[in-house]
N, C-alpha and C positions, 0 to 999 in steps of 0.2 A: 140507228147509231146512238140516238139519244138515251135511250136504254144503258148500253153499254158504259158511256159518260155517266149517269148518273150511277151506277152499280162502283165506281172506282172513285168516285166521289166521295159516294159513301161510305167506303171500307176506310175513309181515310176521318172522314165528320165522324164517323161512329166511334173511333180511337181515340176524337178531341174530346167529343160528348161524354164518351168515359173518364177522360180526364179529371172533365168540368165535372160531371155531377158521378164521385167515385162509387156510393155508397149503395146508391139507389136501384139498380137491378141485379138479379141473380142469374146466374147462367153462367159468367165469366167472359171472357174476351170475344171466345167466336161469338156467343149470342151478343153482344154490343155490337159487333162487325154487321150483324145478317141488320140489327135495330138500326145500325145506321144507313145500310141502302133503304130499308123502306123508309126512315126516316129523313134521306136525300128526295125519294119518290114522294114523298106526304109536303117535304118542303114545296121541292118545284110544282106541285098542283095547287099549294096554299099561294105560293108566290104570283103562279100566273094564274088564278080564278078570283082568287079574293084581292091582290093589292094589281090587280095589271101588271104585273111585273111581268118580263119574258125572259126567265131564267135559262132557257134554252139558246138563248143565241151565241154563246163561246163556251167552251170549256172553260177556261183563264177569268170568263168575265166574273167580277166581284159579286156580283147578284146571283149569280149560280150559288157560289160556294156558301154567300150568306144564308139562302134559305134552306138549301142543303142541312146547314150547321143547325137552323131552326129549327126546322122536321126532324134531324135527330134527336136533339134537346127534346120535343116533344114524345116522340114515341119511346123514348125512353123512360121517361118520366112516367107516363101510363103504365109502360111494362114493370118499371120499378114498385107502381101502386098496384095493378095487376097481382104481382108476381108474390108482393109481401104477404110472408106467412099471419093467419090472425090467430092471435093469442089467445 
């Protein structure tokens, strides 16, 4: 079930993270959506391995959503440098 929580998590972190950082990957919407579930999955294993934090105990709880938000920020950002064409 946790799976599932973090997949709707992310469709929704991956829509802010494009927000936030508009410029930076290519692909367009759907690929920010699929960057933001793995970037919900990359959060909550950075959250609970690296800070102890245990991102899984609620959907609603703040530390969910926060590292969620992070791990998108991040794999975005890689896929942004990734993805950029070199001149």
């Amino acid at each position: 079930m946790w799976l599932l929580s973090w997949i709707i998590i992310g469709l929704i972190m991956g829509a802010i993270a494009r927000a936030v950082l508009p410029g930076r990957a290519n692909g367009g919407w759907f690929v920010s959506l699929i960057i933001g579930i793995v970037g919900a999955i990359v959060g909550g294993f950075i959250g609970r391995n690296v800070f102890n934090a245990n991102p899984n105990d609620h959907f609603f709880s703040l530390a969910t959503w926060f590292w969620a938000f992070i791990g998108a920020l991040i794999v975005l950002a890689v896929w942004g440098a990734l993805s950029r064409k070199k001149t």
